[in-house]
N, C-alpha and C positions, 0 to 999 in steps of 0.2 A: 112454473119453471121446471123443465127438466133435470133431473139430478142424475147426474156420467158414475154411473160405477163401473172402476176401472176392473179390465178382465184378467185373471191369474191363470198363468199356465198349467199343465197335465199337468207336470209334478207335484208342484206346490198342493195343488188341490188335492193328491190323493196322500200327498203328508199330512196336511189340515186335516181331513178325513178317519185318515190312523189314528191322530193324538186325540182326536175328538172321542172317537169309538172308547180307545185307552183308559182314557181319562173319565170316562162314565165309567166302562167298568170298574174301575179302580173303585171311585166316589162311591159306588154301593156300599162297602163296608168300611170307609176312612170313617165315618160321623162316627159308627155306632159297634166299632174295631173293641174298645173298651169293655162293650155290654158282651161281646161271644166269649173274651177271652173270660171275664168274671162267672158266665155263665156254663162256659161250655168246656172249659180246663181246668182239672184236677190239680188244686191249687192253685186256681187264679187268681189274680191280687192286681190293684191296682202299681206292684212292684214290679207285676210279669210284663204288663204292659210298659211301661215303661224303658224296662229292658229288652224286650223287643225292636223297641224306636231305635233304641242305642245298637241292636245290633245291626238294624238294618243301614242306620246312617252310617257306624262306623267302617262296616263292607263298603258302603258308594265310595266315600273319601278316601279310600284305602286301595280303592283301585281305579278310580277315573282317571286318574292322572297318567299312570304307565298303559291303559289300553287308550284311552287318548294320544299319550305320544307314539303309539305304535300304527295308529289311525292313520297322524299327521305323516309317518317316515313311512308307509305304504302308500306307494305311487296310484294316484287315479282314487276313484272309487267304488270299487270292487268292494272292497275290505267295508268301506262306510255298509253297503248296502247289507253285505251278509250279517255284521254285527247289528243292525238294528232288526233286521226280520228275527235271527235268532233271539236277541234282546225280548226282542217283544211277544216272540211267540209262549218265549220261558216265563215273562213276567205274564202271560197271561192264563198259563196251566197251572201255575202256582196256588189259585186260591182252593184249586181241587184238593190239595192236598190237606188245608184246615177241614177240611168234613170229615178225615182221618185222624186229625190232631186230638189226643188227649191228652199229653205233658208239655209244662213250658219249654223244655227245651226242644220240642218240635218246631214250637211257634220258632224259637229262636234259629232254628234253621234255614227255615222257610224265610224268614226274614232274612237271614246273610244272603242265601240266593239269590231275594230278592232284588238286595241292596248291589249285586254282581251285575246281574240281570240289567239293570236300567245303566251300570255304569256303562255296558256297550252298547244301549240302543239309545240313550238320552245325546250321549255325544255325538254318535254314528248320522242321527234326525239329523241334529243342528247344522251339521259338517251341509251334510245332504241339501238342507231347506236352505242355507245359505246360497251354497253354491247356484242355486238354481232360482234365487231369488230375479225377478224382471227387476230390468235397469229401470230406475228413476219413480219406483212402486217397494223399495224397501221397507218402509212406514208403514201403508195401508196392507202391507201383506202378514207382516209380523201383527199388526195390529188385529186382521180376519183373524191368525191365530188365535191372537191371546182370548179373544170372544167366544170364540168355540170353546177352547177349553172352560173358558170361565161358565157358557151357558151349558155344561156337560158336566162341571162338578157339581152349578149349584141346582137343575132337575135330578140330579142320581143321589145326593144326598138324600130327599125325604122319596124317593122311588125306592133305593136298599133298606130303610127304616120301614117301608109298606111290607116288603116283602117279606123281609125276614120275621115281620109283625104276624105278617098272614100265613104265611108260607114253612116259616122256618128256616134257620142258617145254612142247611145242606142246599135248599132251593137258591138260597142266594148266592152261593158259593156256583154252583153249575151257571148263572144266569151272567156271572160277571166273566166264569171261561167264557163260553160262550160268544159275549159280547166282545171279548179283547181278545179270541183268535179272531174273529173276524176283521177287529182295527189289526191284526198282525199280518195277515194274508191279503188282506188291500194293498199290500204294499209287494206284492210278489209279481206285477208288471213291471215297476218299476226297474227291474234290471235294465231293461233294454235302452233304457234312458240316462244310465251310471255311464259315466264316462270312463276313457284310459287315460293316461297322463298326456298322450299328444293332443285327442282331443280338450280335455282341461283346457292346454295350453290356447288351442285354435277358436274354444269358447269363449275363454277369459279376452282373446285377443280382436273377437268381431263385436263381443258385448263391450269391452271398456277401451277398446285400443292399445298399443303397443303400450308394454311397457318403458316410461319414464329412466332413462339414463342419468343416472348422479353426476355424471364429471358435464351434463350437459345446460348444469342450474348455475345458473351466476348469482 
């Protein structure tokens, strides 16, 4: 029995592509985030770590909201595209900067960056992947997503634990730039593909059809 797997457009696939790349980068040092700080900062404590977490989560929630709504009230997407290249390119030079870190409040800056950082590329993605989502393939496309990412945290987990085993934390630090400019700059065709507000509207309008009239519902 033949099994149809359905086809995903340029965009989608070179946004899969990015968050895949990303998201390995990242996963090299999420496992084993805990071992550098205790090992390699002057003062590290499973407090610094900690405080880290908090600094970085309280920067995301502290500013997704207002570059979000600044996203939405910019017409087209221009604005999505440059916030996620910049987003991504910044969260992905960032961990160069731990190979310089020696006091916790380095970490703790690095971490707010970071937490800035993903507030305009994680939203800027979603706005993007949505929009350009194929009609009647919602599901299986968000679903390719979530696979990639899933198959890209869980090889880079014991891949950042090898390395920095073998190698040392500086080599793992260069290895995960590296890898997350690269998911950052895949996404630097994609301009041509953003749309302006009239087109949006002429997309929205051959993909789903006019929009639905309220005074025309009984």
């Amino acid at each position: 029995m033949d099994i149809h797997i359905p086809s995903i457009n340029r965009v989608i696939k070179i946004l899969i592509m990015s968050d895949l790349l990303l998201f390995f980068g990242f996963g090299l040092l999420t496992p084993i985030f805990a071992v550098f700080i205790m090992k390699s900062i002057e003062g590290g404590s499973l407090a610094v770590v900690g405080f880290a977490t908090t600094c970085y989560w309280l920067a995301r929630v502290l500013t997704t909201i207002p570059l979000s709504r600044f996203m939405d009230k910019t017409h087209g997407e221009r604005d999505e595209y440059y916030c996620v290249l910049i987003g991504s390119v910044v969260m992905a030079i960032l961990p160069l900067f731990f190979a310089v870190s020696s006091l916790p409040w380095h970490i703790y800056l690095i971490e707010i960056i970071s937490g800035i950082a993903n507030s305009l590329a994680v939203p800027a993605w979603r706005i993007l992947f949505t929009n350009h989502l194929d009609k009647g393939k919602t599901g299986y496309e968000w679903s390719v997503e979530d696979i990639a990412v899933g198959v890209a945290v869980a090889f880079s987990a014991s891949v950042g634990a090898f390395v920095a085993d073998r190698l040392g934390f500086t080599a793992l630090f260069v290895c995960m730039a590296i890898i997350g400019l690269t998911g950052a700059l895949i996404l630097i065709p994609l301009y041509k593909n953003t749309m302006t507000l009239r087109q949006m509207r002429q997309y929205h309008k051959e993909k789903f059809g006019p929009p639905l009239k309220v005074d025309t519902i009984k």
